[in-house]
C-alpha positions, 0 to 999 in steps of 0.5 A, spaced: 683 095 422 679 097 428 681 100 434 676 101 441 676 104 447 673 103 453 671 108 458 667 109 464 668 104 469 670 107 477 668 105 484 661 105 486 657 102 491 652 097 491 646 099 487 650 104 485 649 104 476 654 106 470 655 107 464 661 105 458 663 107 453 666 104 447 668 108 442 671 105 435 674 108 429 679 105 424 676 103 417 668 101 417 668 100 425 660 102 424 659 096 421 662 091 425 657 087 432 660 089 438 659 086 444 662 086 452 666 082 455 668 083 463 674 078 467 674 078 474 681 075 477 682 068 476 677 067 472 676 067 465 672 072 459 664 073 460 660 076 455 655 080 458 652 083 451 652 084 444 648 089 439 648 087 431 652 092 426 645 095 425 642 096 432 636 092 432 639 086 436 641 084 443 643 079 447 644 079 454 647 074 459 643 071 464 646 075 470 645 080 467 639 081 464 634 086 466 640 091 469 644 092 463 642 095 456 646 096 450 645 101 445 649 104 439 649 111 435 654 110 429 654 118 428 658 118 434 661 111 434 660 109 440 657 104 444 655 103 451 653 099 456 648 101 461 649 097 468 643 098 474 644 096 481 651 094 481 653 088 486 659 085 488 660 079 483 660 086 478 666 086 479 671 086 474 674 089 467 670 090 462 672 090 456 668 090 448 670 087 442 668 087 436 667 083 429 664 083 423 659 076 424 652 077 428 651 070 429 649 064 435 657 064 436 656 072 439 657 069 446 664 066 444 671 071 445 674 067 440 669 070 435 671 077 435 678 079 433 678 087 435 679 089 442 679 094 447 684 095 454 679 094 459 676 099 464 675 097 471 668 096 475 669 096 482 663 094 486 663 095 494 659 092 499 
């Protein structure tokens, strides 16, 4: 079982850049991709990115892309999500996820068994 945490969210304003963290622990958690997801009110679960277990592959959404970088260090067993100039439709929360199967289904939620609580984004105008 593997257990995530998320942290790092907040209110900034537009432009304005964050990072997240994901901190995982529980039995092997270094070995499992791990991807974030976010959800703005009334709509449903968007990836956003995902890193293979070993660090060497990403994947990025197409809103995203350019402003956003994954990265991992298994010693601290943590993943983060750098987002750069934040915009409003940023907004939401952000939510990683794990599971231990890299494949083209990385964008699906339905893929991954392990989450995180959330943490807020807010962007202002």
């Amino acid at each position: 079982q593997v257990q995530l945490v998320e942290s790092g969210g907040g209110l900034v304003e537009a432009g304005d850049s964050l990072r997240l963290s994901c901190v995982s622990s529980g039995r092997a958690s270094n070995s499992y991709a791990v991807a974030w997801f976010r959800q703005a009110p009334g709509k449903g679960r968007e990836f956003v990115a995902a890193i293979s277990m070993g660090g060497v592959r990403f994947l990025y959404a197409d809103s995203v892309t350019g402003r956003a970088t994954i990265s991992r260090d298994s010693a601290k067993n943590t993943v983060w999500l750098q987002m750069n100039n934040l915009q409003p439709e940023d907004a939401a929360v952000y939510y990683c996820a794990a599971t231990q199967t890299y494949s083209s289904r990385i964008r699906d939620p339905e893929e991954f068994h392990h989450w995180g609580q959330g943490t807020q984004v807010t962007v202002s105008s």
